[in-house]
C-alpha positions in Angstrom: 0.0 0.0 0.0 2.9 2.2 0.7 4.8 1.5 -2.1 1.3 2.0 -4.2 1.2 6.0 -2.6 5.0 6.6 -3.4 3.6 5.5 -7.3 1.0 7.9 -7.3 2.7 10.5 -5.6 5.9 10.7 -7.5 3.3 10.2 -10.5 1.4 13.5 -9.7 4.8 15.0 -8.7 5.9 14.3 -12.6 2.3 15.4 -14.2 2.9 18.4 -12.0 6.7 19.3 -13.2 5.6 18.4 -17.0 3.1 20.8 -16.4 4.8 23.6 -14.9 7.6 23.2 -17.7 4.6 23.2 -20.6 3.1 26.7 -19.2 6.9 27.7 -18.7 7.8 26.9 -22.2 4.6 28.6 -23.2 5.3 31.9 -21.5 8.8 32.1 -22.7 7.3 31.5 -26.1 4.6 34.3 -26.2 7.5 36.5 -24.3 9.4 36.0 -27.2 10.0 39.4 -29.2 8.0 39.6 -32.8 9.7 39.8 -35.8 10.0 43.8 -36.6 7.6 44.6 -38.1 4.7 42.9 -36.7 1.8 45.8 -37.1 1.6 49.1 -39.4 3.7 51.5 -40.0 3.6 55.4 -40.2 5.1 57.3 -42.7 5.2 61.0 -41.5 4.9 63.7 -44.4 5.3 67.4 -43.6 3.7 68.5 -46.6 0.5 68.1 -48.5 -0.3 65.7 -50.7 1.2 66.4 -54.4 4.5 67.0 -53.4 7.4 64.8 -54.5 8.3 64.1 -50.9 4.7 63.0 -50.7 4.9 60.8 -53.6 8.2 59.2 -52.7 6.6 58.4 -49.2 3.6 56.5 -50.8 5.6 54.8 -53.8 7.9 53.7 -50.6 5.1 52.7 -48.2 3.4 50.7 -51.3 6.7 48.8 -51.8 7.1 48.5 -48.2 3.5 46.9 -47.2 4.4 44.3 -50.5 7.6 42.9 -48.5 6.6 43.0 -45.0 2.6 42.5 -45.0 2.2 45.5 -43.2 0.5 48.5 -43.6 2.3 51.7 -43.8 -0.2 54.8 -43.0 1.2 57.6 -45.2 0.3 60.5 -42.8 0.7 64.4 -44.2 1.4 66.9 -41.7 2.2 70.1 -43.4 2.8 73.8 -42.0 4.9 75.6 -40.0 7.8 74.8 -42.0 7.8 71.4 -41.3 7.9 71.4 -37.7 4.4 70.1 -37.1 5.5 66.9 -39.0 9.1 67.0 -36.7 7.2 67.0 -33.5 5.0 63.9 -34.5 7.8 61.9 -34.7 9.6 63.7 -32.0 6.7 62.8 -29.6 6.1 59.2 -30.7 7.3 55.9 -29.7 10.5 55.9 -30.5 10.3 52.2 -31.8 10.7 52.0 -35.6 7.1 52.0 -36.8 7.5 56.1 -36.9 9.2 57.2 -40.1 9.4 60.8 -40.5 10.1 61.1 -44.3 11.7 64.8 -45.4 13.4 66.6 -47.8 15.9 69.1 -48.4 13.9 71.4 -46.3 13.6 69.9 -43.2 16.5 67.9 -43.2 19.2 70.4 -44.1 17.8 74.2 -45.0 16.0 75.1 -42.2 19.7 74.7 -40.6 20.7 77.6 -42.8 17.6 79.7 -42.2 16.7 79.6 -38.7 18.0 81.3 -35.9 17.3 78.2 -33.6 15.3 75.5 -34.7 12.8 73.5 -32.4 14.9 70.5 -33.5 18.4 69.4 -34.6 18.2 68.2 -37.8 21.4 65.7 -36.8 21.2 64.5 -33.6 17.3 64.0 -33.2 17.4 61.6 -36.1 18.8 58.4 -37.7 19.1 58.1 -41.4 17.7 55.3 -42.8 17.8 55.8 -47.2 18.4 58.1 -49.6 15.2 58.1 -51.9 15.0 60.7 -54.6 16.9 63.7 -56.1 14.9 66.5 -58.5 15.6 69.7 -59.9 13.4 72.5 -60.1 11.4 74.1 -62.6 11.6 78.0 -62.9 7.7 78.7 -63.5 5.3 81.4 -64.4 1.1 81.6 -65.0 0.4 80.6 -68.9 -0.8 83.7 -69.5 1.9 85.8 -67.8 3.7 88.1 -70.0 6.7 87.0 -69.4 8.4 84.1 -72.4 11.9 84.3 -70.7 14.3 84.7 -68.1 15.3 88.0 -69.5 11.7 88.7 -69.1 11.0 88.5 -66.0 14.5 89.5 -64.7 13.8 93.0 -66.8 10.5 93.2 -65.4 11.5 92.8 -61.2 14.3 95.5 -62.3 12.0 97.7 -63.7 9.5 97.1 -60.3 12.0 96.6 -57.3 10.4 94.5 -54.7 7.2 94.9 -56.5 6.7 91.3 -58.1 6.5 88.3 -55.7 7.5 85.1 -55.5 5.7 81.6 -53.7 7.6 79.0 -52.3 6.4 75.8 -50.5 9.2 74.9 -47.9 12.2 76.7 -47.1 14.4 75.2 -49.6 12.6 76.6 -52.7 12.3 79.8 -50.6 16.1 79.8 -50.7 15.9 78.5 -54.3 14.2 82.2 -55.5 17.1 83.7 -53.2 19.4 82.5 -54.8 18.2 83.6 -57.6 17.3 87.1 -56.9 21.2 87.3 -55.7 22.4 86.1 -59.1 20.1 88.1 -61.2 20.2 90.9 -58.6 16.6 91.6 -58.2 14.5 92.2 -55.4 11.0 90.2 -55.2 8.8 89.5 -52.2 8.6 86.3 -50.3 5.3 84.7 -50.5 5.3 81.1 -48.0 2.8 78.5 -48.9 2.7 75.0 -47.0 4.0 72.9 -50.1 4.4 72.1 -54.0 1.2 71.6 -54.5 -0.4 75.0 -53.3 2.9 77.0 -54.9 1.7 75.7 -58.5 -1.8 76.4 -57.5 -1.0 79.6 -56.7 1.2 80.2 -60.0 -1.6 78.8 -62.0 -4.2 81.5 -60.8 -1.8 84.2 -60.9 -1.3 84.7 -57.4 2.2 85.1 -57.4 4.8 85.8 -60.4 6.7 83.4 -60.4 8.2 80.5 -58.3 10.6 77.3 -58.3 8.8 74.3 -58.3 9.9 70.5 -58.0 9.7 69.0 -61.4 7.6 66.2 -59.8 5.0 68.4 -59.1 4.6 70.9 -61.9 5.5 68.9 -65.1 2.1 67.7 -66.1 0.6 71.4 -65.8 3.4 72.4 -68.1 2.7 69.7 -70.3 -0.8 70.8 -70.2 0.0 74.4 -71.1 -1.6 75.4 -67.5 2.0 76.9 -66.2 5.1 77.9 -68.3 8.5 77.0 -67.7 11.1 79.6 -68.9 14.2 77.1 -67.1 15.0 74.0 -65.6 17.6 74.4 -63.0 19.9 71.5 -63.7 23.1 70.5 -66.0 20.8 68.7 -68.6 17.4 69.4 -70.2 14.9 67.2 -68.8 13.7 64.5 -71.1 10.5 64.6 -69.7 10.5 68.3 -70.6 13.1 68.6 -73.3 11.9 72.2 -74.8 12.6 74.1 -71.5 15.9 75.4 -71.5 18.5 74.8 -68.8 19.0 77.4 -66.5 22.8 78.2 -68.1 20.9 77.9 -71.3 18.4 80.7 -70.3 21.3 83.0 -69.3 22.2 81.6 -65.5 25.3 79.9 -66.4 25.8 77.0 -63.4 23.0 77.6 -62.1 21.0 74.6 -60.3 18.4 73.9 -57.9 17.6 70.5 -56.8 15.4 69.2 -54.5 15.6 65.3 -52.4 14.2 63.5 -50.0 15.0 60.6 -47.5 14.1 58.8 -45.0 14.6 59.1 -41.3 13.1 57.8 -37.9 14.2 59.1 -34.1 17.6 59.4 -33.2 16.1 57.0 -29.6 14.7 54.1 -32.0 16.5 50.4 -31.2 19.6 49.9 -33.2 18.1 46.7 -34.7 14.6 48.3 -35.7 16.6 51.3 -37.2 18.8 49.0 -38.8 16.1 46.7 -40.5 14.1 49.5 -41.6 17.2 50.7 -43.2 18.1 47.5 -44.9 14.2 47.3 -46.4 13.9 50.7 -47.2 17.4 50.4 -49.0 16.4 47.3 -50.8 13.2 48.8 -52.2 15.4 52.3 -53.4 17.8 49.8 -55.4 14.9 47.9 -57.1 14.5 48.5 -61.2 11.0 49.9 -60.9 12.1 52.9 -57.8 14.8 53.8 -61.2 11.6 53.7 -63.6 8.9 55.3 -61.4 11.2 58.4 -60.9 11.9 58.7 -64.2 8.7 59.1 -65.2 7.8 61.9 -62.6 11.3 63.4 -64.3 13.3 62.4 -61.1 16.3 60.3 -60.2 16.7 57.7 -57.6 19.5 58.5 -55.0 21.5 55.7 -53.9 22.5 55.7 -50.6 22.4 53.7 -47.4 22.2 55.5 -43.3 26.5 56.4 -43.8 25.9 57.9 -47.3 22.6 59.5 -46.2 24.8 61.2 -42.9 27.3 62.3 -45.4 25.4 64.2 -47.6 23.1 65.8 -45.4 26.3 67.1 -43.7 27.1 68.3 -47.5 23.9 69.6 -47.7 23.4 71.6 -44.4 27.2 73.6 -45.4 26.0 74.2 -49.2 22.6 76.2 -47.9 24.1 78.0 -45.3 27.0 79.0 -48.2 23.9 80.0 -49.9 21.8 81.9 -47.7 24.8 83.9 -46.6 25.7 84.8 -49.8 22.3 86.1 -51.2 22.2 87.6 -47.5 18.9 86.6 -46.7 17.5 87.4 -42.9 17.6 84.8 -40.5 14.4 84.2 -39.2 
């Protein structure tokens, strides 16, 4: 009878331990980290939809929910040049599944324009690609009176300070600087919050003139709705090929590009930054990013986090060069 308990009891004991070491084995298990990512993403935009930085983050977050299965929430925060969209991410979980995607602007020329800026354009983030490069289109209404540089030029000479300008961001506000210091002219600043409401605002007649990104004004030039009197790169645009270059239109080396990239906060996890970067990367190298920016009359940039530090450095010395040499006002 004894022997019979000692059975049943080191029995139960063993049910008991097997047990234990199932709900153990269980727990550890569900404790077990998820493969990043494992729910949606957001892709943070500061400007309105129509922009090219807009359009790179949806092409990108298309490409991205087709490898990982996931969602990616395209989410446009524009104003305030681009510090509504910076304190987003600034103020979310700093865990990967916030990607703040900027440009020019907000990564590198509101370093140049800004007194003190709300943010550091450096240390608050980590680079994760490069995605596009474009340069600019010098436009005016369709109606305006103005065929040429020489035109419009003769015209702001003739008016000082009288004609105006839009811009969408601070790089294209720096863009017309630029250009008022190399034509020597005086024009008045007009902001808008993006691309989009700049070559609104062109079309109506609003403003006089303004530098646009070719992504977002090329199919109103195309449909004789704006006119284009340069394109501020080396080469004509073959998407555009009967726009002079800006040398050709009497600003020899001049150029004005546009890009955009991709970035999340400088607190996210090494390994979620560092996947994000490796997909994100991945999708900027693939045959179709090439073809889908050439037909928008953009390039691809190549470029992984190092390259992407490297130029924004590049980028941030350039447009401080700039802005102190067409002596524009800090704000």
């Amino acid at each position: 009878m004894s022997t019979r308990r000692h059975v049943v009891h080191a029995l139960t004991t063993a049910a008991l331990l097997a047990a234990s070491f199932g709900v153990t084995a269980v727990h550890a298990q569900s404790a077990a980290p998820a493969a990043f990512p494992s729910k949606p993403l957001r892709f943070v935009v500061p400007f309105p939809p129509g922009s090219g930085t807009d359009t790179s983050a949806r092409y990108f977050a298309k490409k991205l929910t087709e490898v990982t299965g996931q969602t990616v929430i395209v989410d446009n925060k524009p104003g305030a040049n681009g510090f509504i969209a910076v304190r987003a991410v600034q103020s979310a979980p700093a865990d990967g599944y916030t990607v703040f995607v900027g440009s020019n602007s907000t990564l590198a020329v509101n370093a140049a324009l800004f007194k003190s800026l709300p943010y550091d354009p450096v240390a608050d983030f980590a680079p994760l690609t490069m995605m596009m490069r474009a340069a600019s289109l010098l436009i005016v209404p369709a109606q305006s009176e103005y065929k040429t540089v020489a035109d419009l030029v003769a015209a702001a000479k003739a008016k000082p300070g009288q004609l105006n300008y839009g811009a969408g961001s601070a790089g294209y506000q720096l863009m017309a600087e630029a250009f008022n210091d190399a034509t020597r002219i005086q024009a008045m600043h007009v902001p808008f919050k993006g691309a989009s409401e700049v070559v609104s605002a062109v079309t109506a007649g609003t403003v006089q003139f303004a530098f646009a990104e070719m992504t977002s004004a090329q199919e109103m030039v195309k449909a004789g709705k704006l006119r284009a009197l340069a394109f501020a790169s080396e080469q004509r645009s073959p998407t555009l090929p009967a726009v002079p270059t800006a040398t050709e239109a009497g600003l020899p080396g001049f150029t004005a590009y546009t890009w955009v990239g991709a970035m999340v906060s400088a607190k996210t996890p090494k390994a979620e930054t560092d996947k994000l970067a490796s997909l994100l990367t991945a999708i900027e190298r693939l045959p179709e990013t090439r073809e889908f920016y050439e037909r928008l009359g953009a390039e691809v940039m190549n470029g992984g986090p190092e390259e992407m530090r490297a130029f924004q450095a590049s980028e941030i010395k350039l447009w401080k060069r700039i802005a102190t040499s067409a002596k524009v006002e800090l704000q």
